[in-house]
C-alpha positions as a LaTeX table, in Angstrom:
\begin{tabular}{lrrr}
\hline
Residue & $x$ (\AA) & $y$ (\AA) & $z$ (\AA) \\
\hline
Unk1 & 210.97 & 107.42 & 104.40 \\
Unk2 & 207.66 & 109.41 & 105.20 \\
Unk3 & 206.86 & 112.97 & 103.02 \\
Unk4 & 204.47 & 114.62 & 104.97 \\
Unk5 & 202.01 & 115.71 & 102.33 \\
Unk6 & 198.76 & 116.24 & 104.65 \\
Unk7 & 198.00 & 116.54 & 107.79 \\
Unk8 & 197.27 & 112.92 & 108.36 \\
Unk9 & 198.72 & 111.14 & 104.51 \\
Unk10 & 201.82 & 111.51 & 102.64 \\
Unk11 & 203.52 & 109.55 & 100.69 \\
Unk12 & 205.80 & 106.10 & 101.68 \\
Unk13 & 208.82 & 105.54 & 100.02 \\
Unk14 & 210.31 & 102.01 & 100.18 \\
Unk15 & 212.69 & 101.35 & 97.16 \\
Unk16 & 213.44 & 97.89 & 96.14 \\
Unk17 & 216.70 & 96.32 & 95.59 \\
Unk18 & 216.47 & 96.56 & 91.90 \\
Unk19 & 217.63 & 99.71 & 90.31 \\
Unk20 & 214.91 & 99.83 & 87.62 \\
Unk21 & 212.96 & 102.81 & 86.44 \\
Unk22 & 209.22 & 102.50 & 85.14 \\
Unk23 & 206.60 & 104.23 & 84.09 \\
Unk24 & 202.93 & 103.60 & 84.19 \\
Unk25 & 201.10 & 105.22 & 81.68 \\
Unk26 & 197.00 & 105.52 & 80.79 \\
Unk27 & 194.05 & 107.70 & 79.03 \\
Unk28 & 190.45 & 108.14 & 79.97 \\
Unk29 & 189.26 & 108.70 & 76.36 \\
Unk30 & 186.55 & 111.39 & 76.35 \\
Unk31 & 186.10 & 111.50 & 79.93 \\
Unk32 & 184.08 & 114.03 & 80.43 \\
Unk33 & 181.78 & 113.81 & 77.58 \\
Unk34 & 178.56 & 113.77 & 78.64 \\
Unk35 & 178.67 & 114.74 & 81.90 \\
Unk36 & 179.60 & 118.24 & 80.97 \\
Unk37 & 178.92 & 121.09 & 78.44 \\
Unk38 & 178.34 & 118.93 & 75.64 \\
Unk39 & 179.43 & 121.95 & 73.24 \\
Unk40 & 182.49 & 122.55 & 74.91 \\
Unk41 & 185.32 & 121.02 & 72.81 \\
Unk42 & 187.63 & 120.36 & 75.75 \\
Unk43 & 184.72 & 117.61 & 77.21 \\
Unk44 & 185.41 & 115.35 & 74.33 \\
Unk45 & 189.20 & 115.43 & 75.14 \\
Unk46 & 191.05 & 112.82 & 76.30 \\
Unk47 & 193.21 & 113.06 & 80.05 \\
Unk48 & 196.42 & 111.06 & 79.80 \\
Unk49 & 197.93 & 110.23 & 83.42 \\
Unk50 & 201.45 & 108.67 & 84.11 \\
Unk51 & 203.79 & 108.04 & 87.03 \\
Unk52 & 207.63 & 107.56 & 86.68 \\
Unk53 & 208.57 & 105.44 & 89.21 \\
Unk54 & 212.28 & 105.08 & 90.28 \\
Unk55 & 212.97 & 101.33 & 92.41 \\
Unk56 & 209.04 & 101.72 & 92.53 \\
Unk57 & 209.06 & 105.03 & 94.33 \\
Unk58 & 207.29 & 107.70 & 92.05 \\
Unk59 & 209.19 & 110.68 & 91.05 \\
Unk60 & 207.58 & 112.48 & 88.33 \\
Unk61 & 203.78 & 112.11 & 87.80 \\
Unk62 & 201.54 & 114.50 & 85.67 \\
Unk63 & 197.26 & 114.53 & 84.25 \\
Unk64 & 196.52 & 116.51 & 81.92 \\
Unk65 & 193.90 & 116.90 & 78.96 \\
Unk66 & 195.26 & 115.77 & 75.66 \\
Unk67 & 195.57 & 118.88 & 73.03 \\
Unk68 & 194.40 & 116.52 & 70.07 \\
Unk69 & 190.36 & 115.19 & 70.51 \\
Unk70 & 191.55 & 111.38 & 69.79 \\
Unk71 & 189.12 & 109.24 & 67.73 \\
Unk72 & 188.91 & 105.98 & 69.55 \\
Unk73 & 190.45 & 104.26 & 73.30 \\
Unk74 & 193.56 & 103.37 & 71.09 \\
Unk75 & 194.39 & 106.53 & 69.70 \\
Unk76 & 193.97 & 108.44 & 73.14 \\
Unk77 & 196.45 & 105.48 & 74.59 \\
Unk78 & 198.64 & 105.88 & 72.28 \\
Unk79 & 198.63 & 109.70 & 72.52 \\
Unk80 & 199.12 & 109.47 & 76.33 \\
Unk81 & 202.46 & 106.82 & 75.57 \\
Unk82 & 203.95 & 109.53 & 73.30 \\
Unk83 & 202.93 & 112.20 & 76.14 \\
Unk84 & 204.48 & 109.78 & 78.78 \\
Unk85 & 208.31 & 109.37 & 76.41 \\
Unk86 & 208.68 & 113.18 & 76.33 \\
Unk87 & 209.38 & 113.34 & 80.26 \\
Unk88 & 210.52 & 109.42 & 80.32 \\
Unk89 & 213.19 & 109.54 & 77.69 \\
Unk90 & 214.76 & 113.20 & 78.95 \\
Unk91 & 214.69 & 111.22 & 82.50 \\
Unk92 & 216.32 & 108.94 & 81.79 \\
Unk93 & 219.23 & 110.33 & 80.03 \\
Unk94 & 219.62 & 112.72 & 82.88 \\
Unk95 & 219.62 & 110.35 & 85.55 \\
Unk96 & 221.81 & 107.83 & 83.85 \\
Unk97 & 224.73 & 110.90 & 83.57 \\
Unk98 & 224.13 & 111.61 & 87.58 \\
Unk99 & 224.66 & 107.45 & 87.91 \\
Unk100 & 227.85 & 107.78 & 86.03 \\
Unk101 & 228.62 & 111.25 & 87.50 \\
Unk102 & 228.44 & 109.35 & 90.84 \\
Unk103 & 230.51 & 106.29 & 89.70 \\
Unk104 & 227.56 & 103.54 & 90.39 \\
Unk105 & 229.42 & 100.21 & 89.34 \\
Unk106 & 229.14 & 99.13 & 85.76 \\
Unk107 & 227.42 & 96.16 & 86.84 \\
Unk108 & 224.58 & 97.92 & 88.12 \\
Unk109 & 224.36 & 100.05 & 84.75 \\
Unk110 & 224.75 & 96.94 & 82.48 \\
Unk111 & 221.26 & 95.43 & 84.13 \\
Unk112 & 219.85 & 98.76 & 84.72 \\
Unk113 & 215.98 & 98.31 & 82.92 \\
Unk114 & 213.36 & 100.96 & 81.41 \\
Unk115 & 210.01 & 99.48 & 81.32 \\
Unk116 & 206.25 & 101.20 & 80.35 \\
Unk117 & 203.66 & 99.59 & 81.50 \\
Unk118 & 200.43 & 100.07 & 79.05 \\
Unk119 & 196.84 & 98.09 & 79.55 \\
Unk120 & 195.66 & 98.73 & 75.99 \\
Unk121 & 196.43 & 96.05 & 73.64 \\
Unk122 & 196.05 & 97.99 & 70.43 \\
Unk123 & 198.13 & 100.96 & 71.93 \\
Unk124 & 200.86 & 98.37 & 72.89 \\
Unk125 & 200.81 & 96.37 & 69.49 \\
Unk126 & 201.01 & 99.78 & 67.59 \\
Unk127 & 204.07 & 100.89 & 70.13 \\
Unk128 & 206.02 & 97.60 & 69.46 \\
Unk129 & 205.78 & 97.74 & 65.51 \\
Unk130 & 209.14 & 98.66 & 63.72 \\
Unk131 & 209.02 & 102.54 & 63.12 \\
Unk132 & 207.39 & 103.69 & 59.97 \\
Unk133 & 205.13 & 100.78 & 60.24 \\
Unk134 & 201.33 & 101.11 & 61.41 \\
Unk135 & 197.78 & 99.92 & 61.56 \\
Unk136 & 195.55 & 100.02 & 59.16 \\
Unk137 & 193.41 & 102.18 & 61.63 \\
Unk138 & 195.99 & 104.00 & 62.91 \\
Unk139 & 197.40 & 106.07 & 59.63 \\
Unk140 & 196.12 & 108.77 & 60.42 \\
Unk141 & 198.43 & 109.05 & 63.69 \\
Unk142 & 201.90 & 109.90 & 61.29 \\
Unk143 & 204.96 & 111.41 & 62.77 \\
Unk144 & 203.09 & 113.33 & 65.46 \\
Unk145 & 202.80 & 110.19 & 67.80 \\
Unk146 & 205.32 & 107.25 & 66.29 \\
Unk147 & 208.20 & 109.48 & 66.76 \\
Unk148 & 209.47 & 107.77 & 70.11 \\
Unk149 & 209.39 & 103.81 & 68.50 \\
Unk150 & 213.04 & 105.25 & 67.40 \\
Unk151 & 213.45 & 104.97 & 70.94 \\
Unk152 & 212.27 & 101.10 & 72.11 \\
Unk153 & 214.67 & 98.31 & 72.53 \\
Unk154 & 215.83 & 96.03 & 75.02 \\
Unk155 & 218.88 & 97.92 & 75.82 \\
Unk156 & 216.72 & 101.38 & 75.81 \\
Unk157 & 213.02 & 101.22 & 76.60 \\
Unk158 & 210.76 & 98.48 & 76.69 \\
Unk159 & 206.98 & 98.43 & 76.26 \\
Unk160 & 204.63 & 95.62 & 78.29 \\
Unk161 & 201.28 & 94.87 & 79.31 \\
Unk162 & 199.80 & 95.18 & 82.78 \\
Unk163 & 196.84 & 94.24 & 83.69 \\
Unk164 & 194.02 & 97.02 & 84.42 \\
Unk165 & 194.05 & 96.34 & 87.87 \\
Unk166 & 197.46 & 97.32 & 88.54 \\
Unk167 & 197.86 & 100.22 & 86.22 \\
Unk168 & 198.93 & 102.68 & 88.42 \\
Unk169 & 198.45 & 105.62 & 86.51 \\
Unk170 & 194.42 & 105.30 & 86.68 \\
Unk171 & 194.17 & 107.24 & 89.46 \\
Unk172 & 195.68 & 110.41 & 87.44 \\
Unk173 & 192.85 & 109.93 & 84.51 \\
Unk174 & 189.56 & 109.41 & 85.81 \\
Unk175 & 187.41 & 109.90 & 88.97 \\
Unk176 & 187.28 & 105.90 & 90.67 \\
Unk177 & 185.33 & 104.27 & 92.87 \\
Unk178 & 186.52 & 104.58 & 96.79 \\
Unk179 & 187.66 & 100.71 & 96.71 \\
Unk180 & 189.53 & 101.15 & 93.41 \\
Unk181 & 191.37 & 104.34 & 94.38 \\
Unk182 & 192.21 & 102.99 & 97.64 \\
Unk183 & 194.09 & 99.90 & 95.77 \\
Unk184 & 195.57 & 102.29 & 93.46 \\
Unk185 & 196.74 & 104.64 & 96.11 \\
Unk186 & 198.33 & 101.85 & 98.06 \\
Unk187 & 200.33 & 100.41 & 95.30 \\
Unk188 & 201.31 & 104.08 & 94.25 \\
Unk189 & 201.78 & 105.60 & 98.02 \\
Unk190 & 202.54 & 102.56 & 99.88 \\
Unk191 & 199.70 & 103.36 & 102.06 \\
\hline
\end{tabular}
């Protein structure tokens, strides 16, 4: 399937045979400090950028500045995963009552898998700690951004690392070189 989204470019859908949804989420921390107004407070703000992709064809994708100015790389990961769960968890309910509104088999249901991807190890090791438990560096981050850990478990959602290289959701935080864009866009757009 072809979505015509330019003249010349669109976007390629080619679902795989697994019926899988995941998300791929990062943050540029700071990303615009210096290179703008350094006394404008929204340069030192983090972007969070994430794609929810459904059989690996994207359906929901969003980059936006964070509302909180995050301290370090970790905290402005971490921000961006609890960003990422308020559209991800809401998806997911919805689309498994339209799976069972449309009577997929129970089979396909039972092995149906939720998976964020996330390239920053202290952002993942924070994610995967039982709830009310945190870092050391990370106290100051309370309810605000722990609130979806309720949330992770093999049956529900499941948190794992991807490599840099592959983390699709790059090309929604930060301005990349033409090489790195063009790998990006091709494992996002097919193209």
């Amino acid at each position: 399937m072809y979505l015509k989204s330019t003249q010349d470019q669109g976007l390629i859908l080619k679902p795989t045979g697994r019926l899988d949804i995941d998300c791929y989420v990062d943050a540029d921390f700071a990303g615009l400090w210096p290179h703008e107004d350094k006394n404008d407070p929204t340069c030192v703000k983090s972007r969070t950028g994430f794609v929810i992709c459904i059989s690996d064809c994207p359906v929901i994708w969003s980059s936006k500045l964070q509302t909180d100015i995050a301290t370090s790389t970790m905290e402005a990961e971490y921000n961006g995963l609890s960003l990422c769960m308020r559209d991800l968890l809401p998806f997911k309910r919805l689309f498994l009552a339209v799976a069972n509104g449309i009577g997929l088999a129970d089979d396909v249901l039972t092995t149906f898998k939720t998976t964020v991807w996330e390239d920053n190890n202290g952002a993942l090791t924070l994610a995967k700690m039982e709830p009310g438990r945190m870092t050391p560096r990370s106290k100051h981050y309370a309810v605000k951004y722990h609130w979806f850990r309720s949330h992770l478990s093999p049956n529900q959602v499941e948190i794992d690392k991807i490599d840099t290289n592959l983390q699709k959701a790059d090309i929604f935080t930060k301005g990349l070189r033409t090489d790195k864009f063009r790998v990006i866009r091709k494992l996002l757009c097919g193209w």
